[in-house]
C-alpha positions in Angstrom: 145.8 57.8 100.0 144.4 61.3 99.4 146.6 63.5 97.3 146.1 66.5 99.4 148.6 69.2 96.2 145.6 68.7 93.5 142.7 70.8 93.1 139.7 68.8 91.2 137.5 70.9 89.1 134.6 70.0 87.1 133.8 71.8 84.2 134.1 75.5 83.6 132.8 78.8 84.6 132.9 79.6 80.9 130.3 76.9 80.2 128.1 78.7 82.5 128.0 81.9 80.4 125.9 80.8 77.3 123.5 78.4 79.8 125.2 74.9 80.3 123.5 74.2 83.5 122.6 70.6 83.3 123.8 69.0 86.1 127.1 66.8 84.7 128.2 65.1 87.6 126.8 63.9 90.5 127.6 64.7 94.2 129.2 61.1 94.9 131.2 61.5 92.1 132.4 65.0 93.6 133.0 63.8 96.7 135.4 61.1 95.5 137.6 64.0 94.6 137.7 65.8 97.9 135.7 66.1 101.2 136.1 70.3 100.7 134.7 72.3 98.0 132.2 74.7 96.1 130.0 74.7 93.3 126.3 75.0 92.0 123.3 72.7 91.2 122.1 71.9 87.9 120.4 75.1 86.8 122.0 77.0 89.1 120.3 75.6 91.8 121.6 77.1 95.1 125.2 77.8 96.2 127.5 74.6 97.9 129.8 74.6 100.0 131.0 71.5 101.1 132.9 71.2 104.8 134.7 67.9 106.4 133.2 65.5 103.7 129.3 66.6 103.9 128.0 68.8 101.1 125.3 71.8 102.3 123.7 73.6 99.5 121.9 77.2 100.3 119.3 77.8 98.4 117.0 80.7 96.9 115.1 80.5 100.0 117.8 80.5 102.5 117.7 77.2 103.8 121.1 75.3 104.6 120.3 71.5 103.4 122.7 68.3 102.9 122.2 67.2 99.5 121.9 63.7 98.4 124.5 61.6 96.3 122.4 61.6 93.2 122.7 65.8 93.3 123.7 67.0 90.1 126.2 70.2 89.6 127.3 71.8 86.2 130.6 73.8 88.3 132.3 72.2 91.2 135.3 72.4 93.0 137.0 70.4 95.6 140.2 69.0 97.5 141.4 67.0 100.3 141.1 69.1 103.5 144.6 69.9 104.5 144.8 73.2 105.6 147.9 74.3 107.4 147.1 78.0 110.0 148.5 80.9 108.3 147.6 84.1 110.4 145.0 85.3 113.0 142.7 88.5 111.9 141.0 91.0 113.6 138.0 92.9 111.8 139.6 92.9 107.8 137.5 93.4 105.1 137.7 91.4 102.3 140.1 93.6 100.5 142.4 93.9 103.2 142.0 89.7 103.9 143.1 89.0 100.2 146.0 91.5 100.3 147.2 90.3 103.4 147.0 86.3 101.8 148.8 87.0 98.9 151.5 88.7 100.4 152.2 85.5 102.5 151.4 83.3 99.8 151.7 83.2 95.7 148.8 84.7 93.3 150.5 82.1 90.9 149.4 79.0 91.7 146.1 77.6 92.8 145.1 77.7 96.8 142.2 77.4 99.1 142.1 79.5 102.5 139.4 78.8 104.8 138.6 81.4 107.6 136.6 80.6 111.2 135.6 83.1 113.0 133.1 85.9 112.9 131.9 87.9 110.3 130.0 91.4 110.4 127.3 92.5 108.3 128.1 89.4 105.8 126.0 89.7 102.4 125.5 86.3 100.3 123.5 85.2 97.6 121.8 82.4 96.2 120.2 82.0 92.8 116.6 80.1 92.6 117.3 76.9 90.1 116.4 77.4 86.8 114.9 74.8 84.0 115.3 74.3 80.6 115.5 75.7 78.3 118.5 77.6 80.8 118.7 81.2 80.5 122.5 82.7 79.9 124.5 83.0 83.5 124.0 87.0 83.5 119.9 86.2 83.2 119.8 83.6 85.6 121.9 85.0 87.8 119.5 87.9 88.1 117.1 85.6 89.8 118.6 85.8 93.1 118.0 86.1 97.2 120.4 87.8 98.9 120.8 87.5 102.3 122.6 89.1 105.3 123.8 88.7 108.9 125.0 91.4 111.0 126.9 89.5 113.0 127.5 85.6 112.5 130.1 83.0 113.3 131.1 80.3 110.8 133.4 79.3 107.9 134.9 81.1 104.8 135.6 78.7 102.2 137.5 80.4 99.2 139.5 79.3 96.1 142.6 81.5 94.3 142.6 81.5 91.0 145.4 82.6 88.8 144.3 85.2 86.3 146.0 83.1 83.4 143.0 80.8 84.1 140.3 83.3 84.5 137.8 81.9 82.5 138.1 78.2 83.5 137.9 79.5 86.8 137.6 82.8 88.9 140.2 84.8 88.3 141.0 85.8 91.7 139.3 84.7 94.8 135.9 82.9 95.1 134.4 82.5 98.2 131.1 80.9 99.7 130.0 81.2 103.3 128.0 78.4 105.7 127.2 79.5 109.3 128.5 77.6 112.2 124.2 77.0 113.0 123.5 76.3 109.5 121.0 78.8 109.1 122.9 80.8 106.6 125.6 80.9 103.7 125.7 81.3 100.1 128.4 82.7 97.8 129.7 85.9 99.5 129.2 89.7 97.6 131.0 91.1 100.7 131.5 91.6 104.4 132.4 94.5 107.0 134.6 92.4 108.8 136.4 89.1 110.0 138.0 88.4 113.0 139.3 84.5 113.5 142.0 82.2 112.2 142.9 82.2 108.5 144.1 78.4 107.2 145.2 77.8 103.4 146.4 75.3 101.3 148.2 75.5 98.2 147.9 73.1 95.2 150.7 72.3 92.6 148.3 70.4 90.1 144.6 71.5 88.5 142.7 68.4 87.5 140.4 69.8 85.4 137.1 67.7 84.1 135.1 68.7 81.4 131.4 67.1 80.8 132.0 65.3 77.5 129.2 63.7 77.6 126.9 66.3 77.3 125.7 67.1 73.8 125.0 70.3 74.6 128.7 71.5 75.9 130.5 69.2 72.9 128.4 71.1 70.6 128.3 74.7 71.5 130.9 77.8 70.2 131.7 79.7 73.0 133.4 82.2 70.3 130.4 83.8 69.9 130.5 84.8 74.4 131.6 87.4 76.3 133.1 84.8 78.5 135.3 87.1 80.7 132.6 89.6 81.0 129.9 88.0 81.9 131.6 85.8 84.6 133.3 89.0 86.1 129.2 90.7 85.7 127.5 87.3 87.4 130.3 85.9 90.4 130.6 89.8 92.0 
Protein backbone atom coordinates (compact mmCIF):
# COMPACT_ATOMS: atom_id res chain seq x y z
CA UNK A 1 0.00 0.00 0.00
CA UNK A 2 1.20 3.44 -1.01
CA UNK A 3 1.69 5.78 1.83
CA UNK A 4 0.17 8.69 0.12
CA UNK A 5 1.43 11.58 3.85
CA UNK A 6 5.32 11.11 2.86
CA UNK A 7 7.22 13.21 0.59
CA UNK A 8 10.45 11.18 -0.75
CA UNK A 9 13.41 13.30 -1.54
CA UNK A 10 16.69 12.34 -2.82
CA UNK A 11 19.53 14.29 -1.93
CA UNK A 12 19.78 17.97 -1.54
CA UNK A 13 19.67 21.23 -3.36
CA UNK A 14 22.68 22.15 -1.27
CA UNK A 15 24.73 19.42 -2.85
CA UNK A 16 23.95 21.10 -6.09
CA UNK A 17 25.75 24.37 -5.18
CA UNK A 18 29.50 23.32 -5.12
CA UNK A 19 28.77 20.74 -8.42
CA UNK A 20 27.55 17.33 -7.13
CA UNK A 21 25.76 16.45 -10.22
CA UNK A 22 26.53 12.75 -10.69
CA UNK A 23 23.59 11.14 -11.23
CA UNK A 24 22.96 9.05 -7.55
CA UNK A 25 19.91 7.24 -8.21
CA UNK A 26 18.29 5.93 -10.88
CA UNK A 27 14.73 6.56 -12.30
CA UNK A 28 13.40 3.03 -11.19
CA UNK A 29 14.63 3.61 -8.01
CA UNK A 30 12.66 7.11 -8.00
CA UNK A 31 9.72 5.78 -9.12
CA UNK A 32 9.43 3.16 -6.40
CA UNK A 33 8.91 6.21 -4.15
CA UNK A 34 6.08 7.82 -5.97
CA UNK A 35 4.42 7.98 -9.49
CA UNK A 36 4.49 12.18 -9.05
CA UNK A 37 7.55 14.24 -8.83
CA UNK A 38 10.45 16.66 -10.00
CA UNK A 39 14.01 16.73 -10.27
CA UNK A 40 17.17 16.99 -12.63
CA UNK A 41 19.47 14.54 -14.63
CA UNK A 42 22.93 13.87 -13.73
CA UNK A 43 24.72 17.09 -14.76
CA UNK A 44 21.83 18.98 -14.71
CA UNK A 45 20.55 17.38 -17.54
CA UNK A 46 17.16 18.75 -18.36
CA UNK A 47 14.23 19.52 -16.03
CA UNK A 48 11.56 16.31 -14.88
CA UNK A 49 8.48 16.30 -14.10
CA UNK A 50 7.02 13.20 -13.59
CA UNK A 51 2.89 12.83 -14.01
CA UNK A 52 0.62 9.50 -13.23
CA UNK A 53 3.76 7.15 -12.88
CA UNK A 54 5.75 8.10 -16.35
CA UNK A 55 8.69 10.40 -15.99
CA UNK A 56 9.22 13.31 -19.03
CA UNK A 57 12.36 15.12 -18.91
CA UNK A 58 12.59 18.65 -20.95
CA UNK A 59 15.59 19.23 -22.18
CA UNK A 60 18.08 22.19 -23.32
CA UNK A 61 16.54 21.84 -26.64
CA UNK A 62 12.95 21.79 -25.74
CA UNK A 63 12.04 18.45 -26.41
CA UNK A 64 9.45 16.57 -23.93
CA UNK A 65 11.03 12.78 -23.77
CA UNK A 66 10.15 9.74 -21.35
CA UNK A 67 13.25 8.77 -19.85
CA UNK A 68 14.47 5.31 -19.33
CA UNK A 69 14.76 3.38 -15.90
CA UNK A 70 18.55 3.38 -15.92
CA UNK A 71 18.18 7.56 -15.97
CA UNK A 72 20.28 8.93 -13.44
CA UNK A 73 19.28 12.24 -11.20
CA UNK A 74 21.53 14.05 -8.47
CA UNK A 75 17.87 16.03 -6.96
CA UNK A 76 14.54 14.34 -7.09
CA UNK A 77 11.36 14.58 -5.63
CA UNK A 78 8.28 12.53 -5.49
CA UNK A 79 4.95 11.08 -3.79
CA UNK A 80 1.99 8.99 -4.27
CA UNK A 81 -0.45 10.97 -6.39
CA UNK A 82 -3.31 11.83 -4.03
CA UNK A 83 -4.36 15.13 -4.60
CA UNK A 84 -7.63 16.19 -3.11
CA UNK A 85 -9.45 19.79 -5.36
CA UNK A 86 -8.85 22.78 -3.37
CA UNK A 87 -10.11 25.88 -5.45
CA UNK A 88 -10.93 26.90 -9.09
CA UNK A 89 -8.72 30.12 -10.58
CA UNK A 90 -9.26 32.42 -12.99
CA UNK A 91 -6.16 34.37 -14.67
CA UNK A 92 -3.74 34.58 -11.10
CA UNK A 93 -0.32 35.07 -11.35
CA UNK A 94 1.96 33.20 -9.62
CA UNK A 95 2.07 35.55 -6.73
CA UNK A 96 -1.49 35.77 -6.25
CA UNK A 97 -1.73 31.62 -6.79
CA UNK A 98 0.74 31.02 -3.82
CA UNK A 99 -0.95 33.66 -1.54
CA UNK A 100 -4.19 32.32 -2.19
CA UNK A 101 -2.72 28.38 -1.30
CA UNK A 102 -1.28 29.26 1.76
CA UNK A 103 -4.00 30.96 3.12
CA UNK A 104 -6.16 27.69 2.66
CA UNK A 105 -3.43 25.59 3.61
CA UNK A 106 -0.15 25.69 6.10
CA UNK A 107 3.47 27.17 4.97
CA UNK A 108 4.58 24.77 7.84
CA UNK A 109 4.55 21.55 6.55
CA UNK A 110 5.47 20.06 3.28
CA UNK A 111 2.73 19.95 0.28
CA UNK A 112 2.40 19.47 -3.44
CA UNK A 113 -0.44 21.50 -5.47
CA UNK A 114 -0.82 20.57 -8.92
CA UNK A 115 -2.79 23.01 -11.26
CA UNK A 116 -4.64 22.09 -14.89
CA UNK A 117 -5.59 24.48 -16.85
CA UNK A 118 -4.22 27.14 -18.99
CA UNK A 119 -1.47 29.21 -18.63
CA UNK A 120 -0.54 32.64 -20.40
CA UNK A 121 2.68 33.78 -21.59
CA UNK A 122 4.37 30.83 -19.44
CA UNK A 123 8.41 31.17 -19.29
CA UNK A 124 10.45 27.84 -18.39
CA UNK A 125 13.88 26.86 -18.54
CA UNK A 126 15.99 24.05 -19.03
CA UNK A 127 19.76 23.69 -18.49
CA UNK A 128 21.92 21.74 -21.25
CA UNK A 129 23.63 18.68 -19.24
CA UNK A 130 26.92 19.30 -18.13
CA UNK A 131 30.07 16.74 -17.73
CA UNK A 132 32.73 16.35 -15.54
CA UNK A 133 34.55 17.93 -14.12
CA UNK A 134 30.72 19.76 -13.14
CA UNK A 135 30.82 23.34 -12.96
CA UNK A 136 29.18 25.01 -9.50
CA UNK A 137 25.06 25.25 -9.86
CA UNK A 138 25.27 29.15 -10.48
CA UNK A 139 27.78 28.27 -13.64
CA UNK A 140 25.85 25.65 -14.93
CA UNK A 141 22.84 26.99 -14.47
CA UNK A 142 23.87 29.81 -16.80
CA UNK A 143 23.84 27.35 -19.63
CA UNK A 144 20.26 27.44 -20.16
CA UNK A 145 17.22 27.56 -22.94
CA UNK A 146 14.40 29.27 -21.96
CA UNK A 147 11.35 28.87 -23.42
CA UNK A 148 7.81 30.41 -23.70
CA UNK A 149 4.21 29.89 -24.68
CA UNK A 150 1.77 32.55 -24.96
CA UNK A 151 -0.93 30.63 -24.35
CA UNK A 152 -0.85 26.74 -23.45
CA UNK A 153 -2.84 24.14 -21.58
CA UNK A 154 -1.23 21.62 -19.27
CA UNK A 155 -0.08 20.83 -15.72
CA UNK A 156 1.62 22.76 -12.81
CA UNK A 157 3.41 20.44 -10.71
CA UNK A 158 4.85 22.32 -7.49
CA UNK A 159 6.35 21.41 -4.06
CA UNK A 160 6.09 23.75 -0.68
CA UNK A 161 8.83 23.94 1.22
CA UNK A 162 9.12 25.17 4.70
CA UNK A 163 11.75 27.88 5.03
CA UNK A 164 13.25 25.90 8.14
CA UNK A 165 14.41 23.51 5.33
CA UNK A 166 15.51 25.97 2.77
CA UNK A 167 18.58 24.56 1.81
CA UNK A 168 17.65 20.79 1.76
CA UNK A 169 14.95 22.00 -0.33
CA UNK A 170 13.33 25.20 -1.86
CA UNK A 171 12.41 27.27 0.54
CA UNK A 172 9.08 28.11 -0.73
CA UNK A 173 7.40 26.86 -3.81
CA UNK A 174 9.09 24.93 -6.74
CA UNK A 175 7.35 24.40 -9.69
CA UNK A 176 7.92 22.62 -13.17
CA UNK A 177 5.56 22.75 -16.09
CA UNK A 178 4.73 19.88 -18.94
CA UNK A 179 2.14 20.80 -21.59
CA UNK A 180 -0.94 18.83 -22.05
CA UNK A 181 0.70 18.07 -26.06
CA UNK A 182 4.05 17.40 -24.70
CA UNK A 183 5.73 19.86 -26.62
CA UNK A 184 6.77 22.07 -23.75
CA UNK A 185 7.66 22.32 -19.97
CA UNK A 186 10.62 22.86 -17.89
CA UNK A 187 11.00 24.46 -14.44
CA UNK A 188 8.81 27.61 -14.46
CA UNK A 189 10.57 31.48 -13.98
CA UNK A 190 7.02 32.84 -14.29
CA UNK A 191 3.64 33.18 -15.84
CA UNK A 192 0.88 35.94 -16.70
CA UNK A 193 -1.82 33.91 -15.78
CA UNK A 194 -3.74 30.55 -14.83
CA UNK A 195 -7.11 29.81 -15.07
CA UNK A 196 -8.12 25.92 -14.14
CA UNK A 197 -8.51 23.76 -11.00
CA UNK A 198 -5.90 23.97 -8.19
CA UNK A 199 -5.43 20.26 -6.33
CA UNK A 200 -2.92 19.84 -3.30
CA UNK A 201 -1.69 17.43 -1.03
CA UNK A 202 -0.14 17.78 2.22
CA UNK A 203 2.55 15.48 3.66
CA UNK A 204 3.18 14.93 7.51
CA UNK A 205 6.62 13.01 6.94
CA UNK A 206 9.98 14.06 4.70
CA UNK A 207 11.96 10.98 3.78
CA UNK A 208 14.93 12.44 2.96
CA UNK A 209 17.84 10.23 1.05
CA UNK A 210 21.29 11.30 0.81
CA UNK A 211 23.79 9.68 -1.81
CA UNK A 212 26.23 8.02 0.57
CA UNK A 213 27.72 6.35 -1.76
CA UNK A 214 29.17 8.84 -3.63
CA UNK A 215 32.76 9.79 -2.74
CA UNK A 216 32.43 12.87 -3.96
CA UNK A 217 29.33 14.19 -1.61
CA UNK A 218 30.88 12.07 1.62
CA UNK A 219 33.85 14.00 1.05
CA UNK A 220 33.07 17.53 0.34
CA UNK A 221 32.75 20.71 3.10
CA UNK A 222 29.92 22.51 2.09
CA UNK A 223 31.15 25.20 4.86
CA UNK A 224 33.16 26.75 2.51
CA UNK A 225 29.31 27.56 0.14
CA UNK A 226 27.05 30.11 -0.15
CA UNK A 227 24.48 27.46 0.03
CA UNK A 228 21.34 29.70 0.54
CA UNK A 229 22.59 32.17 -2.00
CA UNK A 230 23.28 30.39 -4.65
CA UNK A 231 20.14 28.22 -4.65
CA UNK A 232 17.91 31.33 -4.25
CA UNK A 233 20.51 33.00 -7.47
CA UNK A 234 20.09 29.49 -9.73
CA UNK A 235 16.09 28.03 -8.96
CA UNK A 236 14.56 31.88 -9.76
Amino acid sequence: MSKTNILYQHGTLALLVPGLLDGTITMKELLEHGDTGIGTGEGLNGELIILDGVPYQVDSNGNVNVVKDDFTLPFANSHFDEYRHLTDIDGLSPKEIEKKILSMTSSNTFFSTKIHGTFTNIKTRAVKKSEKPYATLSKTAEDQSIFLEESIEGTLLSYYSPQIFDGAAVGGFHHHFLADNHKFGGHVLGFGGASGEIKVQQFDTLEQHLPTKNTDYMNYDFSKCDILGDIHKAEG
